[in-house]
BAGU-400682 format. One record per residue: residue number from 1; x, y, z of N, C-alpha, C, O in turn; residue in one letter. Coordinates in steps of 0.05 Angstrom, whole numbers, m for minus. Layout:
<atoms>
{atom NUM {X Y Z} {X Y Z} {X Y Z} {X Y Z} A}
...
</atoms>
This chain:
<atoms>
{atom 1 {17 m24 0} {0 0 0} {18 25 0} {34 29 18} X}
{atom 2 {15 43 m23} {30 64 m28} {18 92 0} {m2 89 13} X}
{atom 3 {32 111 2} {29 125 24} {1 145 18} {m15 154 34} X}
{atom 4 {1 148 m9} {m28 158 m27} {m47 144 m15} {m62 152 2} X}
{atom 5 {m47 118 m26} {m68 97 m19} {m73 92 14} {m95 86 23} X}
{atom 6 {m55 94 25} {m64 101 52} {m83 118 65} {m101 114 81} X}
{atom 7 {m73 141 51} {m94 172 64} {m128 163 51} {m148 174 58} X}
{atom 8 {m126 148 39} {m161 140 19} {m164 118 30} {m162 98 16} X}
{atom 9 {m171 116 62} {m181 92 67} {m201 113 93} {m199 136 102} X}
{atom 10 {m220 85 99} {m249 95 115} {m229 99 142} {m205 92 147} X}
{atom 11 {m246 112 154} {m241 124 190} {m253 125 210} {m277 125 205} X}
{atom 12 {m249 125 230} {m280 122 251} {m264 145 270} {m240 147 270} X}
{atom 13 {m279 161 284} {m289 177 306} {m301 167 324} {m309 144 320} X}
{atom 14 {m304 175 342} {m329 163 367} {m348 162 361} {m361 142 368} X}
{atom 15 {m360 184 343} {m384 183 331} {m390 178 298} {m412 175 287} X}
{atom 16 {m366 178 286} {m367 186 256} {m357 169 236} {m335 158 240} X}
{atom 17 {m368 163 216} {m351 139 203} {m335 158 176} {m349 164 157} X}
{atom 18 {m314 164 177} {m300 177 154} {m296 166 131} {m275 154 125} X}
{atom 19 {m319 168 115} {m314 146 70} {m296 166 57} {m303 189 61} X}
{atom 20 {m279 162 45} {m267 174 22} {m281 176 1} {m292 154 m1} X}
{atom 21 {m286 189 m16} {m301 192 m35} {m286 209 m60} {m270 227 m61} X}
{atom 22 {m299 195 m78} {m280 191 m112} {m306 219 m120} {m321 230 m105} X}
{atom 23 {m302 222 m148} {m314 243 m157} {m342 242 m165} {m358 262 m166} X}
{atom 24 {m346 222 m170} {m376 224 m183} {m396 220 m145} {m418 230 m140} X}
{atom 25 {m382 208 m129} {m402 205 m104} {m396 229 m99} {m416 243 m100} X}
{atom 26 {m374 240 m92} {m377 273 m78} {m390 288 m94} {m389 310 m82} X}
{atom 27 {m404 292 m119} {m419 310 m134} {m449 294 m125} {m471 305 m125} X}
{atom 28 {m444 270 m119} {m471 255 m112} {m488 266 m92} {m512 273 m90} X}
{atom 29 {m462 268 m71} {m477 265 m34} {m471 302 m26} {m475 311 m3} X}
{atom 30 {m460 322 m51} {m465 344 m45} {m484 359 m59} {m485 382 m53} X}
{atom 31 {m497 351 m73} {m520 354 m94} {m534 371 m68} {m525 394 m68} X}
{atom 32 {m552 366 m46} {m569 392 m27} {m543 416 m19} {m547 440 m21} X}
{atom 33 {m520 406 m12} {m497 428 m2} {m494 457 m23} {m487 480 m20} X}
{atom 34 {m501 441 m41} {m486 462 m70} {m511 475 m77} {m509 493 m94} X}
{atom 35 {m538 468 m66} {m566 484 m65} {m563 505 m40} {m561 529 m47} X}
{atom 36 {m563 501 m20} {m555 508 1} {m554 538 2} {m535 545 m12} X}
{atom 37 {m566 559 15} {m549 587 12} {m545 595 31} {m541 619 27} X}
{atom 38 {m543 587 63} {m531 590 82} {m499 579 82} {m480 594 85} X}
{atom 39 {m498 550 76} {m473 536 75} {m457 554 48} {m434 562 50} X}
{atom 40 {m475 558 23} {m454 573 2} {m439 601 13} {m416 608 11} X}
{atom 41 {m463 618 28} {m457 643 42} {m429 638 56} {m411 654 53} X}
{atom 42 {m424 615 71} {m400 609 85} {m375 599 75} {m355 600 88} X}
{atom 43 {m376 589 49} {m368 579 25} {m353 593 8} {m330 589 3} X}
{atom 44 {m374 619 m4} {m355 628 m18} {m376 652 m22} {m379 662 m45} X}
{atom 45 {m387 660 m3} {m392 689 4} {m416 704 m20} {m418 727 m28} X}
{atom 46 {m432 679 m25} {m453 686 m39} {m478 661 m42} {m467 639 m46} X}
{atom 47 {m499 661 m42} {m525 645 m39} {m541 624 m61} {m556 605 m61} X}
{atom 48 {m523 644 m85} {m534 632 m106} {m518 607 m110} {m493 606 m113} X}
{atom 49 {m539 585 m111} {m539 552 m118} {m520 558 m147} {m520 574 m165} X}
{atom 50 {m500 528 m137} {m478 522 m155} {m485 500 m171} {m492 478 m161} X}
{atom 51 {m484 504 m199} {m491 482 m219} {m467 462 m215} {m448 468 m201} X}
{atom 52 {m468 441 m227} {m459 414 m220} {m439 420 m235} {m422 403 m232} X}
{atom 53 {m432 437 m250} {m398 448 m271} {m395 467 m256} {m392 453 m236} X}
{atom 54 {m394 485 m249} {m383 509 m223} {m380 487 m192} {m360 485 m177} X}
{atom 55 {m391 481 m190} {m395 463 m160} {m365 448 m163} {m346 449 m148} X}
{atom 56 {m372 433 m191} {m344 411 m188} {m316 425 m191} {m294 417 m182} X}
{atom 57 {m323 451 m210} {m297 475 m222} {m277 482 m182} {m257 473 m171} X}
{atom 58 {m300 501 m173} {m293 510 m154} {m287 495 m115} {m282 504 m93} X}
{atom 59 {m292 472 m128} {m293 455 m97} {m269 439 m105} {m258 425 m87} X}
{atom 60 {m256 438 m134} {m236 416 m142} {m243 387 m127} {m240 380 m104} X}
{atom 61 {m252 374 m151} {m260 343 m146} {m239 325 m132} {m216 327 m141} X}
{atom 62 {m243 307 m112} {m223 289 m105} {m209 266 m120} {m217 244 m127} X}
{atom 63 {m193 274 m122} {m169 247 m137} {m160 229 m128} {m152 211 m142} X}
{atom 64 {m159 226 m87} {m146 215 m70} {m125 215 m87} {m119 193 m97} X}
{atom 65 {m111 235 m94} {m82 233 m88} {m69 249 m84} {m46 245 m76} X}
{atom 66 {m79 277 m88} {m71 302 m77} {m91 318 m69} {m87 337 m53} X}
{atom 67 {m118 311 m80} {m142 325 m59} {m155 304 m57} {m153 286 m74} X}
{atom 68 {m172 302 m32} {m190 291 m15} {m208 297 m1} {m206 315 16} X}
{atom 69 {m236 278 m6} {m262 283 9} {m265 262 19} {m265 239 10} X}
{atom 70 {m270 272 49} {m286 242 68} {m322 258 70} {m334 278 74} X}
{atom 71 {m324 229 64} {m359 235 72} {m363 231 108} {m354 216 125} X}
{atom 72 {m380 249 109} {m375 247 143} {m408 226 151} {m428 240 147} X}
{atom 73 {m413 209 157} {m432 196 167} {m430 179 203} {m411 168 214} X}
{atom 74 {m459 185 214} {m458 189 244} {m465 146 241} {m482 135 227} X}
{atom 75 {m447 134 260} {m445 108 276} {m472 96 281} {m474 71 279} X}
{atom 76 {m491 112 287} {m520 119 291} {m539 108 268} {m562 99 272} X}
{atom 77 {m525 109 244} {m545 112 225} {m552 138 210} {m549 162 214} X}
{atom 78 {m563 119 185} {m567 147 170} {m548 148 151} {m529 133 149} X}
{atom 79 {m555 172 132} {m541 188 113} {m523 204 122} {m524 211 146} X}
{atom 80 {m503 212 105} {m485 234 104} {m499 254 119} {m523 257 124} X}
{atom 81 {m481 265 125} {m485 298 141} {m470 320 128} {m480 342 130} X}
{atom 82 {m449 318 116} {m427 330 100} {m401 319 101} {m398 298 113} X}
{atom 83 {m382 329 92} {m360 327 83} {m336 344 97} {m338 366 109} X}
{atom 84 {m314 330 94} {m284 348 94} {m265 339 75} {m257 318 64} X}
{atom 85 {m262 364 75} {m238 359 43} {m206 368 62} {m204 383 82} X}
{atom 86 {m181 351 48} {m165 359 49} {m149 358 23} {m151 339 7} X}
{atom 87 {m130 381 18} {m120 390 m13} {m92 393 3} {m90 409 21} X}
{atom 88 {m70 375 m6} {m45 377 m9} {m42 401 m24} {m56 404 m44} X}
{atom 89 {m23 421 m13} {m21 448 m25} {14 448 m15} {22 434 4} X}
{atom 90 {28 463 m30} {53 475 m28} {72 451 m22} {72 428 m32} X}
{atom 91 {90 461 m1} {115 453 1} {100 434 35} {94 446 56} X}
{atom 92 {97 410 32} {86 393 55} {67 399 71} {66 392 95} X}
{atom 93 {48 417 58} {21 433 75} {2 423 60} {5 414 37} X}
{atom 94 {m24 425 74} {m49 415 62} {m70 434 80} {m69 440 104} X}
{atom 95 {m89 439 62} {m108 458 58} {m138 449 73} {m152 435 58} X}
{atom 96 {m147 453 96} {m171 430 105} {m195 453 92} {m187 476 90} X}
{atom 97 {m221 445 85} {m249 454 90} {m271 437 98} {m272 414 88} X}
{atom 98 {m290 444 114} {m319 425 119} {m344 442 114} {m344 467 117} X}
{atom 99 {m364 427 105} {m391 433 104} {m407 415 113} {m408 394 101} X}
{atom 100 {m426 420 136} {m436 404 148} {m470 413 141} {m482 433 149} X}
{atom 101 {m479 389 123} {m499 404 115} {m536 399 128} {m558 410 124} X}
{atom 102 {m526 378 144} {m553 372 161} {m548 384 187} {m530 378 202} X}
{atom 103 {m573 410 193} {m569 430 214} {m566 410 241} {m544 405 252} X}
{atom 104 {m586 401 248} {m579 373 263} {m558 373 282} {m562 374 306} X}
{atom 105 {m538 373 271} {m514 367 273} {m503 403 279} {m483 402 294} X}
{atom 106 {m506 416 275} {m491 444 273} {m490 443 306} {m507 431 320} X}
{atom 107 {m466 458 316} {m461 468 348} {m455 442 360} {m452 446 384} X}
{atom 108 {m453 419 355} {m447 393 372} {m418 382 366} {m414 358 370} X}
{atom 109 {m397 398 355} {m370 387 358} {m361 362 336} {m343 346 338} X}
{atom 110 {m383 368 312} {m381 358 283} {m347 363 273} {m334 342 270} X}
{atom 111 {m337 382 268} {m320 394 260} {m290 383 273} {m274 369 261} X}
{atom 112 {m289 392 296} {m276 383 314} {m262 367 310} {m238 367 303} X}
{atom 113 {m283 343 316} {m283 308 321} {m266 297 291} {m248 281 287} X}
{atom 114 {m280 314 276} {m273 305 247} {m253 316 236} {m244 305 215} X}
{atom 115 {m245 332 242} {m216 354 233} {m192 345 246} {m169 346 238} X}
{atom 116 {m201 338 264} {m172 319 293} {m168 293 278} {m145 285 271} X}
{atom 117 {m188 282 274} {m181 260 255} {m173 259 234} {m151 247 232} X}
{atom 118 {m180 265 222} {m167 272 195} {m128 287 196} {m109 281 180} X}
{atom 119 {m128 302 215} {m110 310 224} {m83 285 224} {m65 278 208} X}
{atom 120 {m90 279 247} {m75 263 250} {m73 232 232} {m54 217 233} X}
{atom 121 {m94 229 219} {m86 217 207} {m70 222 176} {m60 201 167} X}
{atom 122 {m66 243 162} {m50 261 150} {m23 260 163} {m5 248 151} X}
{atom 123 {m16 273 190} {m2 272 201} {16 249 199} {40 252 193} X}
{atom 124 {6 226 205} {19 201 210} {24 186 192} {38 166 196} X}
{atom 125 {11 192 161} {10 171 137} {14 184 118} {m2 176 101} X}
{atom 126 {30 205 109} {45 230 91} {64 246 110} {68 243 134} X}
{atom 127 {75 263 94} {101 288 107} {83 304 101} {89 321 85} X}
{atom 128 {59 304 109} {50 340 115} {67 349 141} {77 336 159} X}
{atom 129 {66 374 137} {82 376 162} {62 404 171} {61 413 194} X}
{atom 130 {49 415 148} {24 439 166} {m4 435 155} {m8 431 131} X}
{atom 131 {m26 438 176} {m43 453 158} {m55 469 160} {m63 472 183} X}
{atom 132 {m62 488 141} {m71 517 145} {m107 512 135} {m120 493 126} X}
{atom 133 {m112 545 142} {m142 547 126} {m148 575 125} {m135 593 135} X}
{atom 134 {m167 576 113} {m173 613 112} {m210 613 110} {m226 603 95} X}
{atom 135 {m211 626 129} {m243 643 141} {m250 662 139} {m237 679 152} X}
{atom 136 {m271 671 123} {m291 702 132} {m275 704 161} {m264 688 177} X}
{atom 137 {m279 727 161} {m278 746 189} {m295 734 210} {m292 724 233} X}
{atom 138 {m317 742 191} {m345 740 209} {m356 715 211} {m381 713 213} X}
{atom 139 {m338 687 209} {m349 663 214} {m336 654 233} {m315 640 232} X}
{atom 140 {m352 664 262} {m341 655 288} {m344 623 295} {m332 611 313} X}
{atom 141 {m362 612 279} {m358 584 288} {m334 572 283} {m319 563 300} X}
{atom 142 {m330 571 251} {m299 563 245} {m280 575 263} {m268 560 280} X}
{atom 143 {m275 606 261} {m253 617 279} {m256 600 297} {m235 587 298} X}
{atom 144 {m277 590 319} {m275 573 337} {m266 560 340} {m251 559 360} X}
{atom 145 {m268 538 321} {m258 518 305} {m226 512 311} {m214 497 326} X}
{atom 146 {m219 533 290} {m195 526 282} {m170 540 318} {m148 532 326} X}
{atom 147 {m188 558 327} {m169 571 359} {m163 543 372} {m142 534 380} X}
{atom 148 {m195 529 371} {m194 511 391} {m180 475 385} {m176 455 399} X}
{atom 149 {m176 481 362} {m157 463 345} {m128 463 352} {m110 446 348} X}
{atom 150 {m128 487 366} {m88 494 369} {m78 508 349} {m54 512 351} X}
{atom 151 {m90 519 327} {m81 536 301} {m78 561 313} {m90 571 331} X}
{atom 152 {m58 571 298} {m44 598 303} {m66 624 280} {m79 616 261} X}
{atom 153 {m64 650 288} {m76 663 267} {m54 677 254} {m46 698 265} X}
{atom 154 {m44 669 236} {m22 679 226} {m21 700 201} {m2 707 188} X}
{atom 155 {m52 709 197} {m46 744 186} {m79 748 180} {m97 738 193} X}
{atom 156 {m82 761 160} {m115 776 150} {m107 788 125} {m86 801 120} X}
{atom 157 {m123 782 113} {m126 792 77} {m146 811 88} {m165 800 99} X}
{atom 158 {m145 835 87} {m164 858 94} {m172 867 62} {m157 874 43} X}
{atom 159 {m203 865 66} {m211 882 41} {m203 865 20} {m190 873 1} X}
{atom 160 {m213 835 24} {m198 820 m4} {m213 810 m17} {m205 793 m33} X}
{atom 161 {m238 816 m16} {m268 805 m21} {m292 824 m22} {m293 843 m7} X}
{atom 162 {m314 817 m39} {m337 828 m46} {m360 814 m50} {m367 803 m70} X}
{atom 163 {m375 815 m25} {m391 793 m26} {m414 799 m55} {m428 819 m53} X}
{atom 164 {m417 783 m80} {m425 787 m105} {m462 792 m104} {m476 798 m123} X}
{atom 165 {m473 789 m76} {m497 791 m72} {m498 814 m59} {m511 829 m73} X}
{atom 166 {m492 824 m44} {m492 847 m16} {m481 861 m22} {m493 882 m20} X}
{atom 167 {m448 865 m37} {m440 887 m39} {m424 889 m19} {m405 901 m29} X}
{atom 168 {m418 886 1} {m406 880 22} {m376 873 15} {m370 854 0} X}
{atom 169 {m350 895 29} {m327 882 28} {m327 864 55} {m338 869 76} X}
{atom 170 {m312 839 47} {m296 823 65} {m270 813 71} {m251 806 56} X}
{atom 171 {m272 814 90} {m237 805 101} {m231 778 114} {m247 772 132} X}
{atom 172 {m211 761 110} {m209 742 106} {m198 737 134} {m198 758 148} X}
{atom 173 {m186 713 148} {m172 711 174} {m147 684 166} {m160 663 163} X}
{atom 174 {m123 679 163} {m107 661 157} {m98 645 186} {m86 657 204} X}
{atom 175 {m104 622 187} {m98 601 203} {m79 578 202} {m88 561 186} X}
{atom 176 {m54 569 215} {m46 548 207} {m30 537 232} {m22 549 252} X}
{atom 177 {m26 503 221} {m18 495 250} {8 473 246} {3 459 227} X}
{atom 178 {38 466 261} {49 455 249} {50 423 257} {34 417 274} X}
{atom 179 {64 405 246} {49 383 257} {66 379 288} {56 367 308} X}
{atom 180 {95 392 287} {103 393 325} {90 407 344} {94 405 368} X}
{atom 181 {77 421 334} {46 432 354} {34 412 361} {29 404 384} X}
{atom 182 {27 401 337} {m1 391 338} {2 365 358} {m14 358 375} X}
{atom 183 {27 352 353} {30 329 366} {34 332 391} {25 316 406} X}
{atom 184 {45 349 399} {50 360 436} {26 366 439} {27 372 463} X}
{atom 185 {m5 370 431} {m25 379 437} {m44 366 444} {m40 343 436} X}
{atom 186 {m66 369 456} {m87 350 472} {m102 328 444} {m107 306 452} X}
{atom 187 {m108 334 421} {m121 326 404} {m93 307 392} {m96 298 369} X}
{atom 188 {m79 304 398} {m61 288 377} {m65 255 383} {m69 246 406} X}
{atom 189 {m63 239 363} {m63 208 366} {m40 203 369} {m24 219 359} X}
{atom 190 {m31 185 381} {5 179 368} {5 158 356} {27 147 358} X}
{atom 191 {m15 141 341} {m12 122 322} {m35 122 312} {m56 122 325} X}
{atom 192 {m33 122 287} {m61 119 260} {m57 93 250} {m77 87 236} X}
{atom 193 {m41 75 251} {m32 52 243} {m20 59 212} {m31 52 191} X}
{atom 194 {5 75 212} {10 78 192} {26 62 173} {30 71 150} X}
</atoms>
């Protein structure tokens, strides 16, 4: 098993079963997300529903081999709830996002649970060695998120955005964390079975 083929295997959480998902299921199981204009609002700072060619353009489809989507589904039963992507980006960094699209689930530590995992398992089965992310200003859940993750805020794109509905400038917040943080830190595994 190549170190690629590693990162594209299922995962479990306490609560969550992590699927990897190839391209035609992630256009499948995000088909309501990409309707969505609360989750798009948080997305990419406008309401209007993404056709299935912009959706796939701008979310970059998973390859499992340099980008990746886990489908996030609860132990419990049931369907999907949403997704996390991670995108190998630069020089041993990778890029996380989630959309969690059954409210349900919103404020109960969805993110979290699922971002730590994913984490470390990245961590342990590739040379990532950071990962970063970038947020609206004004999306205090994420900011939450990512403080309470152990991520650093390491600058702001002020004025780097126009929300295309509102009119509204926005400013962005840059986050990133390294993986010798992360491992001295309360959320770290020390074995993914790599």
């Amino acid at each position: 098993m190549t170190t690629r083929s590693k990162l594209a295997r299922p995962l479990e959480t306490e609560r969550f079963i992590l699927e990897p998902m190839g391209p035609i299921r992630f256009m499948i199981e995000t088909r309501e997300i990409r309707r969505d204009p609360e989750i798009l609002a948080g997305l990419f700072q406008t309401s209007k529903p993404r056709s299935a060619w912009k959706w796939a353009r701008t979310m970059s489809l998973p390859d499992n081999r340099t980008k990746f989507a886990f489908s996030i589904t609860p132990k419990s039963g049931g369907r999907s709830i949403g997704f996390h992507k991670v995108k190998m980006r630069g020089y041993r960094s990778a890029f996380n996002s989630v959309a969690i699209g059954d409210r349900e689930w919103w404020g109960k530590g969805v993110v979290l649970e699922v971002r730590a995992k994913l984490m470390n398992h990245f961590f342990s089965c590739s040379d990532v060695e950071r990962f970063y992310g970038v947020v609206e200003a004004r999306n205090t859940a994420s900011i939450f998120n990512y403080r309470r993750l152990g991520y650093d805020h390491v600058g702001s794109w002020h004025r780097s955005n126009q929300n295309p509905q509102t009119g509204e400038v926005v400013d962005f917040l840059n986050f990133e964390i390294f993986k010798d943080k992360w491992m001295a830190g309360p959320w770290a595994e020390k074995n993914d079975d790599a």
